[in-house]
N, C-alpha and C positions, 0 to 999 in steps of 0.2 A: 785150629786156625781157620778153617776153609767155614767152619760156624761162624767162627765170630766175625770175619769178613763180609758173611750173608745178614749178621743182625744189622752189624755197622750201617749197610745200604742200603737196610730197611728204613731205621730211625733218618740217614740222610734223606729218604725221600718224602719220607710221614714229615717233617723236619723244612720242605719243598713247598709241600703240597700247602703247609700251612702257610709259610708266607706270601702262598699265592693269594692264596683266601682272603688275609687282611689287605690285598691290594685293590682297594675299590675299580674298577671299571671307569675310562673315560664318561665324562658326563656327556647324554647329548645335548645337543643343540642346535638349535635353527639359522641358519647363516642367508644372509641376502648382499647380493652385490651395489655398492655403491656407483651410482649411474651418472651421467652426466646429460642434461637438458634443459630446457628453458621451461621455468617457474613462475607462473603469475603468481603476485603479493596479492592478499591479502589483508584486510582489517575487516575483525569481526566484532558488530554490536548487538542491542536486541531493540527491536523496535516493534510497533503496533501499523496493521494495516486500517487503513482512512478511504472511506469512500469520497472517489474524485468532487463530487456533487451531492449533496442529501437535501431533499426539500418538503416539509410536512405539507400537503396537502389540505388546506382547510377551507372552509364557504370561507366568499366573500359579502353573500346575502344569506337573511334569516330564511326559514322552511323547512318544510317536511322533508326530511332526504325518499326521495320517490324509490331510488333507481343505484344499485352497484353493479359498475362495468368494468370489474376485474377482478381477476381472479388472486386471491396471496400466493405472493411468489411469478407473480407474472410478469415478465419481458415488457415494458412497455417504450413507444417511441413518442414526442413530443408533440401534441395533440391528439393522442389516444384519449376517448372517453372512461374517467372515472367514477363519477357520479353524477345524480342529479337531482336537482331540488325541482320540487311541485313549480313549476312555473307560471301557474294560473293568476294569481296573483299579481305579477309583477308583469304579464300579458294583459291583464286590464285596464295598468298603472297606465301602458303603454298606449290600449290606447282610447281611455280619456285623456291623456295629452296630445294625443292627435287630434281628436274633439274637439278641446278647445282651441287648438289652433284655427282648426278650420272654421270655427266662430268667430275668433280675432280677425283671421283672414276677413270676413262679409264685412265685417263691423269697419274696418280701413278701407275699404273697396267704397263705401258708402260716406265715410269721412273724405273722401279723393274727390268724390260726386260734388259733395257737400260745398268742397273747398271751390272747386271748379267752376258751380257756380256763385258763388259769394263773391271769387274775384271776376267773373262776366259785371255782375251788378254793381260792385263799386265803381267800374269804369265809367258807369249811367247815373250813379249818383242811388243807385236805390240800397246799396247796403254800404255801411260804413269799415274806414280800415283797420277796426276794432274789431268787428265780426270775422273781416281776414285772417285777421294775426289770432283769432282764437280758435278759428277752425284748422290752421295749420299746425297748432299746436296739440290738436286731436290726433289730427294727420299722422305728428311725431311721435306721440303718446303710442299711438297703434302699432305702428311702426317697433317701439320698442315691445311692446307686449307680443308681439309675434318672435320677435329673438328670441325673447324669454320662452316662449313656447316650444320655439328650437330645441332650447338649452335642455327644457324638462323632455322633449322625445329621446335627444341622445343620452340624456340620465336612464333615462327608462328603461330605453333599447339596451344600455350595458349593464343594467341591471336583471335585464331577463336574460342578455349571454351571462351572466354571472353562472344562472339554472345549472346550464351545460358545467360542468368541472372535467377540463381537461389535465393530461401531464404536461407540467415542464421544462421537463427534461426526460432524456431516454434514461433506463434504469429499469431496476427490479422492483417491485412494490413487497411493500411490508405485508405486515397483519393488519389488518384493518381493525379502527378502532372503536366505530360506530355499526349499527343496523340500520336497516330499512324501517322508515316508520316514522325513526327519531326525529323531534323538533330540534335542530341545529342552528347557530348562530355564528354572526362574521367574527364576533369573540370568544367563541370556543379556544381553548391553549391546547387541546387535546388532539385537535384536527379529524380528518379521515382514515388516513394512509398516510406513511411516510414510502417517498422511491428516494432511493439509491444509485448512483450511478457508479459501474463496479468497471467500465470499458471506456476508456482504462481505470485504473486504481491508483492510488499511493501509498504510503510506504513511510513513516517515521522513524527512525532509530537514533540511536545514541552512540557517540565514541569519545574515548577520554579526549581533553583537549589535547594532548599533547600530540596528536593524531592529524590534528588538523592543517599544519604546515605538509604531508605527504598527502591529504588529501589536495588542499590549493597546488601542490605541485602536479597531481593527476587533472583537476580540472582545465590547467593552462595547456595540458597534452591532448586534450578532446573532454569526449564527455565518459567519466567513470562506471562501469557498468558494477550491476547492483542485483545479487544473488540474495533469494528468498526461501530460506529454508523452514521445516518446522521449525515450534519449539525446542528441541531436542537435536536439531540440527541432523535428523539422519537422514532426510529425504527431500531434496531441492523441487522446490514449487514452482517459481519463475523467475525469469531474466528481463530484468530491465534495466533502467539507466538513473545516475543522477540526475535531479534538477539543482536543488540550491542546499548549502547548510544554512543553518538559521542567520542571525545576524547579532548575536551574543552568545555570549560561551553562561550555560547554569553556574555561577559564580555556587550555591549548594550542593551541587556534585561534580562540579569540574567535568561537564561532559559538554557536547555540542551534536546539537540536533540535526540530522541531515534529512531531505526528503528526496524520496523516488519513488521513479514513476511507472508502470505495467502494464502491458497492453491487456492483459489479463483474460485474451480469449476463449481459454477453458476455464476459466472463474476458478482457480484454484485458490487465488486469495479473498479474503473477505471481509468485509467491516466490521473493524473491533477483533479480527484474528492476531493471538502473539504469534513473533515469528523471531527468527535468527535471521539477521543481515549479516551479506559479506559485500565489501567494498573493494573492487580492483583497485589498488594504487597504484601497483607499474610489473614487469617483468624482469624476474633473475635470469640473466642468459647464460647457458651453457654455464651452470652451477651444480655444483655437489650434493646430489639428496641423497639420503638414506629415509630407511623407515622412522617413523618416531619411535619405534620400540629399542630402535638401538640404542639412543640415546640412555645414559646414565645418567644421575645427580651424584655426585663426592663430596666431599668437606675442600677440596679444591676445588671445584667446578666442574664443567661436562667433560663426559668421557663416553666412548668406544669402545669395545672390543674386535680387534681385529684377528684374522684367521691368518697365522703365518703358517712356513712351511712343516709340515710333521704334525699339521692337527692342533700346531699350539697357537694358546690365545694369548695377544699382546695388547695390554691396556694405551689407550692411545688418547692424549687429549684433545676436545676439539671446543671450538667456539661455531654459534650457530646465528645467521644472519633471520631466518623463520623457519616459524611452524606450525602445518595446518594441512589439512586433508589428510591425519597420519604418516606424514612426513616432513621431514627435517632438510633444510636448506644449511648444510656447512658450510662456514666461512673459513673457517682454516685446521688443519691436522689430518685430512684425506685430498686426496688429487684425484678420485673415481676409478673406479675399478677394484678396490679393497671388495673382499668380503667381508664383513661386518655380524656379528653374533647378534640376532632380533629376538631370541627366545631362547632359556633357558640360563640367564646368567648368573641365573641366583646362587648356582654351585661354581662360576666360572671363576677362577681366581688369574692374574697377570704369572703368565708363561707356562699354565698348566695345560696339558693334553686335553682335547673334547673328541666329540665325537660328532661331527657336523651333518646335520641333513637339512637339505635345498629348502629355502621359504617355498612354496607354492605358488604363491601371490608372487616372487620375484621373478 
């Protein structure tokens, strides 16, 4: 008897041991608490960054380009020297039209003489009032031929500031497109240089139409501020504001163009850069976020898991107002303060034991 008592409570514990064994271990899991705080909204497009300003640079007169007074990539302000054409030429232009003037000039000084006395003598009878009337009409003649002379100095004169090629406008200059040496023309399509003006910048993006009724409701609030992200949306470039959306919706992609504007003083944006826009629309107050990890998709819609008492997970449904920054804005199924399972649901099933450890990030 006293043997077989001792096999008996062998086999019961080998018998123990084993149904311990098939009982898998809680799963862990990551748990973060649902908070409560005020949420700026969000809409997110993708747009192209626009230089404020771009102006190709090109003669306005033919010539040797003499002279490049900038560097690629240089800072410039408006009236900064950029090039210059051989000016000899059009310094000549300038002044045999002062030449001739100063010849017209003697030639009417002597017509004046002329008249001056013709009308002494017809008073006397010795010149007739024929001679008058056609020496005033020299007078006139001259007269006009000195304007005209005018006219060809202030040609000339703009023609030889032409030489000089300043910027205008402040900006960054391009690559330049020509050398020293080259014969250049006022019809050149290739120009010099192109400058940029990057201070400030703009900013094009797109958002579906149906967007644009919460954007007109942020504009009537102030002005919409307007977040620049990369491509890839991981790393915020700069902050600036709306100006205007377009004034048609792309009837081909049902989207609506909006633009903004960047003070862009560390030149993080740049012309022809893509980028991720976000457009403030308004603020959730004192609302329900969780992580967006918590978030579930079902064949019923969103869901939860919440951390009740004893380690156990209760599946909990919720409806979500947004989401963005890796978090979720709940509209209904939590009141804040639940813990919420963010990691590891894949083994979670509704009412099974976990084994919870603290988000880090929560």
């Amino acid at each position: 008897m006293h043997r077989g008592a001792a096999a008996a409570f062998m086999i019961a514990a080998l018998l123990a041991r084993a149904a311990a064994a098939q009982t898998p271990p809680p799963p862990p899991v990551t748990v973060a608490t649902a908070q409560r705080h005020d949420v700026p909204i969000f809409a997110s497009g993708i747009g192209t960054v626009q230089a404020y300003r771009s102006v190709l640079v090109r003669a306005r007169v033919d010539g040797t380009l003499d002279k490049i007074a900038f560097r690629e990539g240089q800072t410039v302000k408006p009236g900064d020297a950029i090039a210059e054409i051989d000016p000899r030429p059009y310094a000549a232009t300038l002044a045999q039209a002062r030449a001739k003037r100063d010849g017209d000039v003697a030639q009417l000084q002597n017509a004046r003489l002329d008249l001056a006395r013709y009308a002494s003598l017809v008073r006397t009878n010795f010149a007739s009032r024929q001679q008058v009337d056609t020496q005033q009409a020299l007078v006139n003649q001259d007269n006009a031929n000195i304007e005209a002379d005018d006219a060809a100095i202030d040609s000339a004169a703009l023609n030889l500031s032409f030489c000089e090629i300043t910027s205008p406008i402040a900006g960054v200059v391009g690559l330049r497109q020509v050398d020293i040496g080259n014969l250049i023309h006022a019809t050149d399509t290739t120009g010099i240089v192109t400058i940029t003006q990057i201070e400030p910048i703009s900013l094009v993006f797109t958002l579906p139409q149906d967007q644009l009724p919460a954007v007109q409701d942020a504009m009537a609030g102030g002005t919409p501020a307007v977040l620049a992200y990369t491509s890839d949306g991981g790393r915020m470039l700069s902050q600036g504001k709306l100006v205007t959306p377009n004034n048609s919706i792309d009837t081909t992609t049902g989207t609506i163009a909006l633009k903004a504007e960047f003070a862009n003083a560390d030149h993080h944006l740049w012309p022809g850069q893509f980028v991720a826009a976000r457009i403030q629309l308004g603020i959730a107050h004192n609302a329900v976020v969780v992580p967006q990890t918590a978030v579930q998709h079902g064949p019923d819609g969103l869901y939860v898991y919440v951390l009740k008492p004893g380690n156990k997970a209760a599946k909990v449904d919720v409806t979500l107002g947004y989401q963005g920054e890796n978090r979720a804005v709940v509209s209904s199924g939590l009141s804040g303060g639940e813990d919420v399972i963010v990691g590891g649901q894949v083994r979670v099933q509704d009412g099974l034991t976990v084994d919870p450890r603290r988000d880090a990030k929560s």
